[in-house]
C-alpha positions as CSV (number, residue, x, y, z in Angstrom):
1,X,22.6,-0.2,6.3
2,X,21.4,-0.7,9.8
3,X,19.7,3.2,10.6
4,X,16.8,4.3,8.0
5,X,14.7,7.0,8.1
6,X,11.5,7.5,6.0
7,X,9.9,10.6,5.9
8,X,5.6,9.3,6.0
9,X,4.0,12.6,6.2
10,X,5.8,15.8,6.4
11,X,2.6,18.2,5.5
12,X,0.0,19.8,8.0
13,X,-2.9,19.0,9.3
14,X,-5.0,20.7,6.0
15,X,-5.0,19.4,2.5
16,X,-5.4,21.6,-0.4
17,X,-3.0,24.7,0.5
18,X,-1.1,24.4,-2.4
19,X,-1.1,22.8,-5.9
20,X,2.4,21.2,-5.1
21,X,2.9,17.7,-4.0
22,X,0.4,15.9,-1.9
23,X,1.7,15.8,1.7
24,X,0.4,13.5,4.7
25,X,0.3,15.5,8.2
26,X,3.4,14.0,10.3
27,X,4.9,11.1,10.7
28,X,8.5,9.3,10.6
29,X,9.6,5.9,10.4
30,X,12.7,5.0,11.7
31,X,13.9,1.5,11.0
32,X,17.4,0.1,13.1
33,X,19.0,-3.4,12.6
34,X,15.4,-4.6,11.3
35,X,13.4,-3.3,14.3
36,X,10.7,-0.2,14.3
37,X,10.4,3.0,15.4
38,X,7.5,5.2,14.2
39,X,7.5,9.0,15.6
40,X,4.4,10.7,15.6
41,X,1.2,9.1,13.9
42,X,-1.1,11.1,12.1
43,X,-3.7,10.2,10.0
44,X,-3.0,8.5,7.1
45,X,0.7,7.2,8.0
46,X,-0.2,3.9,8.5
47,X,-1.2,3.7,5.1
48,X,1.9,5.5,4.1
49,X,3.8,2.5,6.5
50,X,2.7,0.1,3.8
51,X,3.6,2.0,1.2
52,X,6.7,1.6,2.0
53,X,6.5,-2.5,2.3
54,X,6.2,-2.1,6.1
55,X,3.5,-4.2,7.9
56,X,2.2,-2.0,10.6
57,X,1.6,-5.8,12.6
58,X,5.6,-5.4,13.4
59,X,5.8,-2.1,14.5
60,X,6.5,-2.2,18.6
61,X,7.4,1.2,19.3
62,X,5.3,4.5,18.6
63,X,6.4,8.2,20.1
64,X,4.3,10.5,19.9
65,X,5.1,14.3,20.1
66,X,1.8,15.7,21.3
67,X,-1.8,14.6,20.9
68,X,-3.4,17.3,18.4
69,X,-5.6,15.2,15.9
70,X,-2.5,16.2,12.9
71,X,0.5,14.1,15.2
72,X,-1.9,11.6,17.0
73,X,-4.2,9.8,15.1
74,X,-3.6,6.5,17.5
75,X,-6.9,4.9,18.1
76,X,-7.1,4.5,14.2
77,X,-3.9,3.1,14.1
78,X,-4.1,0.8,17.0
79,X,-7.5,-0.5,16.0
80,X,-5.8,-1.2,12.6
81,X,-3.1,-3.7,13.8
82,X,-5.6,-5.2,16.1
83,X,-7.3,-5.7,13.2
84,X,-4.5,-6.6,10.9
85,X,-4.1,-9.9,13.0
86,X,-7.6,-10.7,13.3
87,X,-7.7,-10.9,9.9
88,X,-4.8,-10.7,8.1
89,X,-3.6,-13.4,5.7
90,X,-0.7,-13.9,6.4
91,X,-1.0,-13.2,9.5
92,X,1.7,-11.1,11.2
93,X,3.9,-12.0,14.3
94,X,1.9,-10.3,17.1
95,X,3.6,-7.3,18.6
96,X,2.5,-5.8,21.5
97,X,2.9,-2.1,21.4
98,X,4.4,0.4,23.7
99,X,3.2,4.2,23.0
100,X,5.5,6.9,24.6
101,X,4.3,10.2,25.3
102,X,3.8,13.0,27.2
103,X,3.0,12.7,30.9
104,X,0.8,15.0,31.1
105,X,-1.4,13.7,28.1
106,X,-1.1,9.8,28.8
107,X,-3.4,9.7,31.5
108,X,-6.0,10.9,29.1
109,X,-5.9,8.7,26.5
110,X,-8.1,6.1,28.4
111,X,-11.2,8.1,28.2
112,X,-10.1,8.6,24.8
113,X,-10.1,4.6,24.2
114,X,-13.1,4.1,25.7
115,X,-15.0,6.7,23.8
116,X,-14.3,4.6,20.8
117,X,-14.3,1.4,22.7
118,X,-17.4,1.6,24.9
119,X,-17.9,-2.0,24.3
120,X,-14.2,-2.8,25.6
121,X,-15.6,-1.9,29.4
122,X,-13.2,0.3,30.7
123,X,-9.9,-1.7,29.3
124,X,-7.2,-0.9,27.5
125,X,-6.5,-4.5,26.0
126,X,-10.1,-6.1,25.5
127,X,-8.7,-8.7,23.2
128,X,-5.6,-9.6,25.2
129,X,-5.1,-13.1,23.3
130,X,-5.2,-10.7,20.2
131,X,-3.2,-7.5,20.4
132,X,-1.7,-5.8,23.5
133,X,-0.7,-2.0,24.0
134,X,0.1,-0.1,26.8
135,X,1.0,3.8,27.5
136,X,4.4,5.1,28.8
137,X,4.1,8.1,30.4
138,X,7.6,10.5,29.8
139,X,8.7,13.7,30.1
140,X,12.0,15.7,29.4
141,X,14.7,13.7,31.2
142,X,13.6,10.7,30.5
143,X,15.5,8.0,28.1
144,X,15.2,4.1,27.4
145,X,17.1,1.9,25.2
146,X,13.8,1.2,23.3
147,X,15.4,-1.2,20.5
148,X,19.1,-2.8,21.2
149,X,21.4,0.2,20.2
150,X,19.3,3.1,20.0
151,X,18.1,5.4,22.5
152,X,14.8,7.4,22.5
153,X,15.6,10.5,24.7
154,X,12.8,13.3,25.1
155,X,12.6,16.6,25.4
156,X,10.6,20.0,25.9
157,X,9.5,21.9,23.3
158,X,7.4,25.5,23.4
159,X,3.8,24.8,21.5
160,X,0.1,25.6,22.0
161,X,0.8,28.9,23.2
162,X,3.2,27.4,25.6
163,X,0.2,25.3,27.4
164,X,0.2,22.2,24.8
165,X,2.3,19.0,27.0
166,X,4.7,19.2,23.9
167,X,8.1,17.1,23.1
168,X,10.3,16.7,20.5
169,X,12.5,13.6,20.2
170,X,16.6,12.7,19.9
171,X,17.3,9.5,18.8
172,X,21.1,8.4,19.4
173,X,22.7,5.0,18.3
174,X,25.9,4.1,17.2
175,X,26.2,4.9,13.8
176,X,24.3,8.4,13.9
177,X,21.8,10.9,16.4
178,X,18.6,11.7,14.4
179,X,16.4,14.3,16.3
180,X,12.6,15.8,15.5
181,X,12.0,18.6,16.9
182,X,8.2,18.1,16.8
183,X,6.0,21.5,16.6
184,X,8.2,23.6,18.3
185,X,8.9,27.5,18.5
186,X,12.3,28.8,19.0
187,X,13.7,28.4,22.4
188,X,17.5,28.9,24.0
189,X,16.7,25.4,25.5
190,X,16.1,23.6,21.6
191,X,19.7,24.7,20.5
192,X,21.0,22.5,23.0
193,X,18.5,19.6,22.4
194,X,19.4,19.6,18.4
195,X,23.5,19.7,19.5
196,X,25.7,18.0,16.8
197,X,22.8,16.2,15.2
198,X,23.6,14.1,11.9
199,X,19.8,14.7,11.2
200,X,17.2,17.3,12.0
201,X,13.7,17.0,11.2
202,X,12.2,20.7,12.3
203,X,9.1,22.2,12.4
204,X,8.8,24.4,9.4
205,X,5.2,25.4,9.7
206,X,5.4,29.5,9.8
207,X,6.1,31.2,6.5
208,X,8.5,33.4,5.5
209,X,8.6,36.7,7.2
210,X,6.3,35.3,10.0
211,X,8.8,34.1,12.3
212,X,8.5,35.0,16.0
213,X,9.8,34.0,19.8
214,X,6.8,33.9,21.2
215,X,3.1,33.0,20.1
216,X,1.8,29.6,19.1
217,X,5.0,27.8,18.5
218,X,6.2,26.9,15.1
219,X,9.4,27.8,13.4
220,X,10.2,29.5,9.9
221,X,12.9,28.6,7.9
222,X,15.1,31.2,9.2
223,X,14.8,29.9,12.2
224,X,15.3,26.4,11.5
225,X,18.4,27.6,9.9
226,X,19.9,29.6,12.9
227,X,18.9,26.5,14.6
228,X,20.5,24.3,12.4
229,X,23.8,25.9,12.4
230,X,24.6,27.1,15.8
231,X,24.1,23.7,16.7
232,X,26.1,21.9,14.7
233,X,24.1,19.5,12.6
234,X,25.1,17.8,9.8
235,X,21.6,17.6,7.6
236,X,18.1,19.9,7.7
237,X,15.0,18.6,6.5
238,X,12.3,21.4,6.6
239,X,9.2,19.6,7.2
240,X,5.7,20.2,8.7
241,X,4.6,23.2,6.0
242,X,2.2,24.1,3.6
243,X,3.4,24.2,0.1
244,X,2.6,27.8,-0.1
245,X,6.1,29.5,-0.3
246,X,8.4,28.2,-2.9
247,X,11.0,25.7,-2.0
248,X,13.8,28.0,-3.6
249,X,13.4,30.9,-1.2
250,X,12.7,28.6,2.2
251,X,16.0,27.4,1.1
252,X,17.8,30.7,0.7
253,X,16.5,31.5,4.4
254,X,18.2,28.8,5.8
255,X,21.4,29.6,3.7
256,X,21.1,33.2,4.8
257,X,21.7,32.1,8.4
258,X,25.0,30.4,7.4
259,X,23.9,26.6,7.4
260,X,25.8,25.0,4.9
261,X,25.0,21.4,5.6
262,X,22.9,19.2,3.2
263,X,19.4,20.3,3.0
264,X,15.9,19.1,2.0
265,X,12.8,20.8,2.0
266,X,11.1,17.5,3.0
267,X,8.6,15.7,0.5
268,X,7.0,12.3,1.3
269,X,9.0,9.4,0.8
270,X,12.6,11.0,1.5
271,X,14.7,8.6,2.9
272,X,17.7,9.2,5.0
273,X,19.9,6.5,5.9
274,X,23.3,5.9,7.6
């Protein structure tokens, strides 16, 4: 079983919408032949990492979608390894880490670091001997063999209004493509994007009856549907929703658009592996 994926937080970015169960804003775990891949890192997924015996020390590769707080909670969870092996007993085999994300957002994230790091002088790595990370800057078009066998390719997605530096994410390997859409409104351009997936994480944030083209750019579950099954994939998971409508009808939206592929209307914890 070389390809898992764990599903770390597939709520949004508010708790207390609904009196089902408790979801974590976004995150996914991805683990291939033993090595890590973590896409998108809200808060709270690093505890969730743990949960599910993971030591966040190992983790070496983090994409993120976009930076709003709910996708992006990376100072938190870089200070964290940092201080997982100043401290931790045992202590872990030091990764440096490699963050992927948008161009347009990367250059950014210094001020960002230092705001929490004023003491760090303007660096990036103030503890070099300690914990390293650095910041890939990518964009749609890009791709890198990120772990032996399996491919992080990025690509555009329609969010904020259309003026948010947004991505989503297809990951290819031998045994199986996974792809996340990310936050994402419906676009001619994401059908191609999702092609022949074996597994589609998508944006299920707009309720029933609310979908739309345009606007701030989430899917509903129609959507994801249509989406689902003009382009060939294999397995939905609706994630990145409130709890409010019932799992039951989000699932006869999909089916309504003629997906009949395995389905889950994504809880944390699900597991997908290949």
């Amino acid at each position: 079983m070389p390809l898992k994926v764990i599903a770390l937080g597939t709520g949004i970015c508010s708790n207390g919408c609904s009196t089902g169960p408790r979801r974590f804003p976004p995150g996914f775990l991805i683990e291939y032949n033993n090595e890590l891949l973590l896409l998108d890192a809200a808060e709270g997924v690093r505890y969730r990492i743990e949960d599910e015996g993971y030591d966040i020390g190992n983790i070496a590769n983090i994409a993120l979608t976009h930076v709003h707080p709910d996708h992006a909670a990376l100072p938190q969870l870089l200070q964290a390894k940092l201080c997982r092996v100043l401290w931790g007993d045992p202590k872990p085999k030091m990764r440096q880490a490699k963050v992927y994300m948008h161009e347009a957002s990367a250059d950014g994230f210094e001020a960002v670091w230092n705001w929490h790091h004023p003491e760090a002088g303007g660096k990036l790595n103030h503890m070099p001997d300690k914990f390293q990370f650095s910041v890939e800057p990518i964009r749609s078009g890009w791709e890198r063999e990120v772990i032996p066998g399996l491919t992080l390719k990025p690509f555009g997605v329609y969010h904020g209004f259309g003026q948010h530096p947004a991505l989503g994410f297809r990951v290819e390997t031998p045994e199986a493509t996974i792809v996340y859409t990310g936050d994402a409104g419906i676009t001619d351009s994401l059908f191609t994007s999702v092609a022949n997936a074996d597994l589609l994480i998508a944006d299920a944030s707009t309720r029933i009856g609310q979908s739309y083209t345009a606007g701030y750019g989430h899917m509903a579950p129609d959507q994801c549907g249509m989406l689902a099954a003009r382009s060939g994939v294999k397995e939905l998971w609706l994630t990145h929703y409130m709890g409010i409508d019932e799992p039951a009808a989000m699932e006869a939206e999909v089916r309504k658009q003629g997906f009949n592929g395995a389905l889950k209307i994504a809880t944390d914890g699900l597991q997908w592996s290949k």
